[in-house]
C-alpha positions as CSV (number, residue, x, y, z in Angstrom):
1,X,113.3,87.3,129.6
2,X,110.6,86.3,132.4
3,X,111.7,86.1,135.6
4,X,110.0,85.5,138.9
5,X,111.8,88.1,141.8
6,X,111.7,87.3,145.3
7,X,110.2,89.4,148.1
8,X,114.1,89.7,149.9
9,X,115.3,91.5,146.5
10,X,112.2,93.6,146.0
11,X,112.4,94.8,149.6
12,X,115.8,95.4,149.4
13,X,115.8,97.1,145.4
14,X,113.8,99.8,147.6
15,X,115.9,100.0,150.3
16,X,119.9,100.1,148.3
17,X,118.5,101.5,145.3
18,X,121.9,102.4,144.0
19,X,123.1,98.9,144.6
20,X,122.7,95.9,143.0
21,X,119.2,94.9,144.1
22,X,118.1,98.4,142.5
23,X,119.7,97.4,139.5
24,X,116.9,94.6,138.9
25,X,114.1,97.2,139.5
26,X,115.9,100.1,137.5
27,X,115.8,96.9,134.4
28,X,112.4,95.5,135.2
29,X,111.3,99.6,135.0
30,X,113.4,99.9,131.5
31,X,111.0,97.0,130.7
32,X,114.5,95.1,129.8
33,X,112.6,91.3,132.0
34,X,109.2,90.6,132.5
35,X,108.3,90.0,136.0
36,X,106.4,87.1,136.7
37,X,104.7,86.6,140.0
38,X,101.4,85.6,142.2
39,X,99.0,87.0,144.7
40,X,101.3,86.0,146.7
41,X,103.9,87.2,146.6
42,X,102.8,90.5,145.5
43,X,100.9,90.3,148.9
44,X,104.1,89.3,151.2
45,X,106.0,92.5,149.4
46,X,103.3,95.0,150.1
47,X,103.4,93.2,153.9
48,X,106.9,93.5,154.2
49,X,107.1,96.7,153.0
50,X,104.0,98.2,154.9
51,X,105.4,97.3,158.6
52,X,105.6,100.7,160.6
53,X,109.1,99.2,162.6
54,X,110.6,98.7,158.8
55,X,109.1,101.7,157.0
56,X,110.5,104.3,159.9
57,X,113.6,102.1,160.0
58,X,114.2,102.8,155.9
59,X,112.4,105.7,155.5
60,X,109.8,103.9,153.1
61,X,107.0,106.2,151.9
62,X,103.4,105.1,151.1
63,X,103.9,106.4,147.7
64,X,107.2,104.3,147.4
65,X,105.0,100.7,148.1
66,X,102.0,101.9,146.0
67,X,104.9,102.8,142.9
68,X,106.7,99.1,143.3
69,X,103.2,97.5,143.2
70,X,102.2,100.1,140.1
71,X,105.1,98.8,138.0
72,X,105.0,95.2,138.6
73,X,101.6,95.5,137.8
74,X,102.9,97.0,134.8
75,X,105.8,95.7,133.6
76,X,104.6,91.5,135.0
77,X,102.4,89.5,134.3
78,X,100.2,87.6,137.2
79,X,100.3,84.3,137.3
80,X,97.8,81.7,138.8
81,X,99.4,78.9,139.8
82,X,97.3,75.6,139.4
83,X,100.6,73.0,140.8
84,X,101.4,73.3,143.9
85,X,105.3,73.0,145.0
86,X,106.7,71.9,148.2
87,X,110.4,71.3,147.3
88,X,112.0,74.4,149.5
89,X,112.8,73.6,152.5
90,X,111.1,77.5,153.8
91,X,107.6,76.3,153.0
92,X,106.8,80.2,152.5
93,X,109.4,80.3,149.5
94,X,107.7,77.5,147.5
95,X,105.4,80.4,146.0
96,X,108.7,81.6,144.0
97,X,108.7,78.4,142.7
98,X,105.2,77.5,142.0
99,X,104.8,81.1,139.7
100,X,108.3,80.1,138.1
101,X,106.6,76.9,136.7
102,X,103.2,78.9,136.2
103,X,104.5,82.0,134.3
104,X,107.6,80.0,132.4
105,X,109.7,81.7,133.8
106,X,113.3,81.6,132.6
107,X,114.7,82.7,136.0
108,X,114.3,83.1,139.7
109,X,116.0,85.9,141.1
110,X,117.1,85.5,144.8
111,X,119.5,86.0,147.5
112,X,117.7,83.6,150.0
113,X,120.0,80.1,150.3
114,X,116.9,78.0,150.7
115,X,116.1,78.7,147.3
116,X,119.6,79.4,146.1
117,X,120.2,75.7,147.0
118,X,117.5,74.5,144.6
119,X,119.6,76.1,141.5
120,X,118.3,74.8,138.9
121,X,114.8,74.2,139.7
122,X,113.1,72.4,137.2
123,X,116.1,73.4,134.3
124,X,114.8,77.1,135.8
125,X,118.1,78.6,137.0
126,X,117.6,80.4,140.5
127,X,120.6,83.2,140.2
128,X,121.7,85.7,142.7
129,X,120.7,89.5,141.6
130,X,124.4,90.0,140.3
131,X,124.2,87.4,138.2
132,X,120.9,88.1,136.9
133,X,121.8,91.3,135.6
134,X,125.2,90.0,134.2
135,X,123.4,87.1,132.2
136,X,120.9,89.8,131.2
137,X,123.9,92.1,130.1
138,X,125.4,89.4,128.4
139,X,121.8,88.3,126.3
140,X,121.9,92.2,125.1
141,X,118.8,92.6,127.7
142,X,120.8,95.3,129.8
């Protein structure tokens, strides 16, 4: 399965690792999705993640930023995307949609309701991270 991940659910995979948002990363490192995604949002992640306020706030480590970027890098695939979207009504989350059309993606994984409300986006279903992994466990993929 490809599936684009939103920065929300990366950010917090790192933060609840035990919970459900660390579920997705513990598959995507069991190489059990493909992660599809853009300089983009690969950029906002490393952003989010490399505030001082938020990293002394969680406790996130250098190492922990540059081994989330590591195993996108290895487990996704980067995507250029050559159509440009503007059908979210966050402007900033039209990037999740513009790599789910550019990497074929067959899902967007999200907790955010401005993109939640788009579900399906272009016959791409946008699913919350529970549901993800249940759909996932159901397809024999978890």
């Amino acid at each position: 399965m490809r599936a684009v991940i939103d920065t929300g659910v990366l950010v917090s995979a790192l933060i609840h690792r035990q919970g459900t948002t660390g579920g997705v990363l513990r598959a995507l490192r069991d190489g059990r999705f493909i992660i599809t995604y853009s300089t983009p949002i690969l950029v906002e992640a490393i952003d989010v993640l490399g505030r001082s306020p938020f990293r002394a706030k969680y406790h996130i480590q250098s190492e922990d930023i540059t081994d989330l970027v590591n195993l996108i890098r290895l487990r996704g695939e980067l995507v250029t995307p050559q159509r440009q979207v503007n059908d979210c009504r966050d402007v900033k989350d039209n990037k999740f949609l513009e790599a789910a059309l550019a990497g074929r993606a067959e899902a967007i994984v999200s907790g955010d309701d401005d993109l939640l409300i788009l579900h399906p986006f272009k016959d791409i279903p946008i699913w919350r991270p529970a549901e993800f992994l249940a759909r996932m466990q159901r397809w024999g993929s978890v």
